[in-house]
C-alpha positions as MATLAB code, in Angstrom:
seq = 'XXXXXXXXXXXXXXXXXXXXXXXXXXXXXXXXXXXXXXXXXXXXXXXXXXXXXXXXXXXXXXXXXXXXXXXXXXXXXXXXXXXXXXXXXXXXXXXXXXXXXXXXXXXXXXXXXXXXXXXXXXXXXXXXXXXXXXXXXXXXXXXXXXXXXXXXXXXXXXXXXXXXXXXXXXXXXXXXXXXXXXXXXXXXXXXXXXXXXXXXXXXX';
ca = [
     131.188   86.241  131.985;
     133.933   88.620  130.503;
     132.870   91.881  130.879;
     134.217   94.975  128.037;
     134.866   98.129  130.598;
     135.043  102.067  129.363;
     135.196  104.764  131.148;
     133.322  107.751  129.894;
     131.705  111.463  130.739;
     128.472  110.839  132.562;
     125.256  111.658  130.981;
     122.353  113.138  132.552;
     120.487  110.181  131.546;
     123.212  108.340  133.858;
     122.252  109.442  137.114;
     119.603  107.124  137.897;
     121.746  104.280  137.345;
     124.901  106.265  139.634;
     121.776  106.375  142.251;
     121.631  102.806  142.020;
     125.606  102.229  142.372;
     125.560  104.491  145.330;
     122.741  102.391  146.920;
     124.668   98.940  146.431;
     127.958  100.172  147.854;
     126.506  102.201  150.524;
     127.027  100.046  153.625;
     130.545  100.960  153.760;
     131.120   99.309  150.544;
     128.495   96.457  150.789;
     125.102   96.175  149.211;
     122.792   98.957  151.521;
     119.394   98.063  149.115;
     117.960   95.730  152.528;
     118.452   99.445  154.788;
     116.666  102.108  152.625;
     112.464  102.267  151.587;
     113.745  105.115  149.598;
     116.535  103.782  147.014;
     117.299  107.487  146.074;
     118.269  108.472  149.978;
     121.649  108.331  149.545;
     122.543  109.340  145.843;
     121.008  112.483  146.481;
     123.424  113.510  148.830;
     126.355  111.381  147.441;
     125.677  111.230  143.702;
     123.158  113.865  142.212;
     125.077  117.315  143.237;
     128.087  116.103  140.997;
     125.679  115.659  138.010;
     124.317  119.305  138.890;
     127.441  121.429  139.618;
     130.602  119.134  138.730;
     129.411  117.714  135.107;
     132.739  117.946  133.592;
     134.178  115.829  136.458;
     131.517  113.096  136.521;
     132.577  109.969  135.122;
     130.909  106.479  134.797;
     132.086  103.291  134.321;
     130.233  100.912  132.244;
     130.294   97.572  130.640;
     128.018   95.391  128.768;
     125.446   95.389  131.745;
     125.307   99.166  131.743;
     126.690  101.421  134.305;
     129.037   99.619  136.835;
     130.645  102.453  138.970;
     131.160  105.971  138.601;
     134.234  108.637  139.688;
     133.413  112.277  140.592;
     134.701  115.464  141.932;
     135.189  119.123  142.520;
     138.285  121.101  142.043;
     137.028  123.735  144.474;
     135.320  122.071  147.165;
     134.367  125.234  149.121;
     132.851  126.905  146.133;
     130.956  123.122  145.462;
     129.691  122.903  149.391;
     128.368  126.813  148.809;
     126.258  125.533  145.791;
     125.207  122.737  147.428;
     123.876  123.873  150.466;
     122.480  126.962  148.775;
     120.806  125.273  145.116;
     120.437  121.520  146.189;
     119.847  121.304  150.000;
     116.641  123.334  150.018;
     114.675  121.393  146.920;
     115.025  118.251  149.295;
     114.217  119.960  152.649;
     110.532  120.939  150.540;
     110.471  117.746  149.288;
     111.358  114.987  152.712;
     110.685  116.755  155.795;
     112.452  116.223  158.629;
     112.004  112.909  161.071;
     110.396  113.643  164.305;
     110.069  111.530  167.203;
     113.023  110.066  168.727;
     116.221  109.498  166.689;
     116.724  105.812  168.268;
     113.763  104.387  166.239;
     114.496  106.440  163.067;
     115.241  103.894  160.339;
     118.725  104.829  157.964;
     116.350  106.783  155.428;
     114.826  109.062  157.989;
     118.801  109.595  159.483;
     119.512  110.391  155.876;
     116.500  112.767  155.619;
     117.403  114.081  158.583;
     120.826  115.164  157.173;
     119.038  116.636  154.155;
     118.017  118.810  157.001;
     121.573  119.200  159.010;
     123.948  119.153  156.137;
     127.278  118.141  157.168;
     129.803  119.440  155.301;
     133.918  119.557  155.761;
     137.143  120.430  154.095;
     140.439  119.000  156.024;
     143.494  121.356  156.370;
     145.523  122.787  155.222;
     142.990  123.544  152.350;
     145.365  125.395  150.120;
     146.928  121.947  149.297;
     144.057  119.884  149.055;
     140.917  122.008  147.699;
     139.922  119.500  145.475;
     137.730  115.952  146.646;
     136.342  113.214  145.253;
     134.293  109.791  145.404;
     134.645  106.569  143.699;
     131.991  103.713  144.087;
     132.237  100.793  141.978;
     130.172   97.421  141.675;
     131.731   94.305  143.068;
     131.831   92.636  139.307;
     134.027   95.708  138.098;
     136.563   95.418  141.664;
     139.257   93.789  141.298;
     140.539   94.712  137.878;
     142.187   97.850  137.978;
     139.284  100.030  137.594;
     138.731  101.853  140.703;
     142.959  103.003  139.845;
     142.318  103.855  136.120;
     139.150  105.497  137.101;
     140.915  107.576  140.151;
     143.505  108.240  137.702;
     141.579  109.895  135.430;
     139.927  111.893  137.621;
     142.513  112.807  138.774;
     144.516  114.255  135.715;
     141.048  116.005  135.144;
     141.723  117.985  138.283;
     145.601  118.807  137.801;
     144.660  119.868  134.003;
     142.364  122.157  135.741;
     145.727  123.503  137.911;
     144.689  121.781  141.525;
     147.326  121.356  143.894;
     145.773  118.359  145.408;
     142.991  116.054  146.193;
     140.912  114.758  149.511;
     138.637  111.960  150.136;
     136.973  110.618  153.176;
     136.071  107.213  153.816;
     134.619  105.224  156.485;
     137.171  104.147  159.112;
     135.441  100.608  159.048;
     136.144  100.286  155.385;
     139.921   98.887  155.779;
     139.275   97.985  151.580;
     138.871  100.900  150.731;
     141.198  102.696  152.977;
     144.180  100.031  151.785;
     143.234  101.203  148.095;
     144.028  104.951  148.597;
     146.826  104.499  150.677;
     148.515  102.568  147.823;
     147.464  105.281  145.313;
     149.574  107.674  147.582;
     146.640  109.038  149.600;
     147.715  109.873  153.503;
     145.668  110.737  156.365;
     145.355  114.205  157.099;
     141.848  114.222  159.441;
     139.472  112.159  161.417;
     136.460  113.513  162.207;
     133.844  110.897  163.789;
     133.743  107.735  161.964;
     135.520  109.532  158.644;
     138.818  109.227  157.844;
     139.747  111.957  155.833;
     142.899  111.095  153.167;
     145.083  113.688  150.550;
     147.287  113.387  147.644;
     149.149  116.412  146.616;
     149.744  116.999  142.815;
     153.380  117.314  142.234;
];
């Protein structure tokens, strides 16, 4: 099937279908729906923040199917992290409370409501030259194309219209894709914290 691609500003009305994306890319890229009960677990950490504090800098990609992959970011992260953790976090801590028991036998829904409870957030160094971040997911029928690079670009010239002197990113070390793609967009390692590679671009 040929697919008709456009990029466009996200809609409110989008998010459930980001949610989705987020879900089907969330195993380090693969398909996650066989891990979560709760199909909203991880796009309301990874997806639904943007839509609430970053609208101008949430974009979707979409095709004749609908909604195919999405590009979104924050040209101050610290101020973005603040809003998080102090408008977003605590609606989901009412909402899923935390796992008890022991953490072995937790499936990956209760280890992500357990983060709703232990937000992790981070910033590599030197911050001054990389305050913005971002996060690309995109459906396996729109890789391959050029999208995830126009879509990155475009985010990207959002940000340095905006006057940021750079962008950060972090990606699981497992995902050699992924890491290969932002490496050849200029991205360069500037942390690793755990299992997260953390990657910058400066804007010059």
């Amino acid at each position: 099937m040929n697919h008709t691609f456009k990029i466009r500003q996200a809609e409110l009305s989008d998010r459930e279908a980001a949610y989705a994306v987020c879900l089907k890319t969330g195993d380090d890229g693969r398909d996650a729906t066989a891990f979560y009960e709760d199909p909203a677990a991880l796009g309301r950490i990874f997806v639904g923040p943007y839509f609430a504090f970053a609208p101008e800098l949430t974009f979707v990609l979409e095709d004749e199917q609908g909604v195919c992959g999405y590009v979104m970011g924050a040209p101050d992260s610290k101020q973005f992290y603040q809003d998080y953790l102090e408008h977003w976090v605590p609606a989901l801590q009412r909402q899923f409370p935390a796992p008890t028991g022991d953490p072995a036998g937790w499936s990956r829904t209760l280890r992500i409501y357990h983060d709703y409870h232990h937000p992790d957030v981070y910033c590599p160094e030197p911050y001054e030259l990389y305050p913005s971040h971002l996060h690309i997911d995109l459906l396996p029928r729109a890789q391959g194309q050029g999208w995830g690079r126009r879509m990155m670009e475009h985010l990207m010239e959002a940000l340095r219209t905006k006057g940021s002197p750079g962008v950060h990113l972090g990606v699981g070390q497992v995902n050699e894709r992924a890491i290969g793609f932002y490496r050849q967009l200029g991205f360069a390692e500037l942390a690793r914290v755990r299992d997260v590679l953390y990657l910058g671009r400066r804007f010059s």
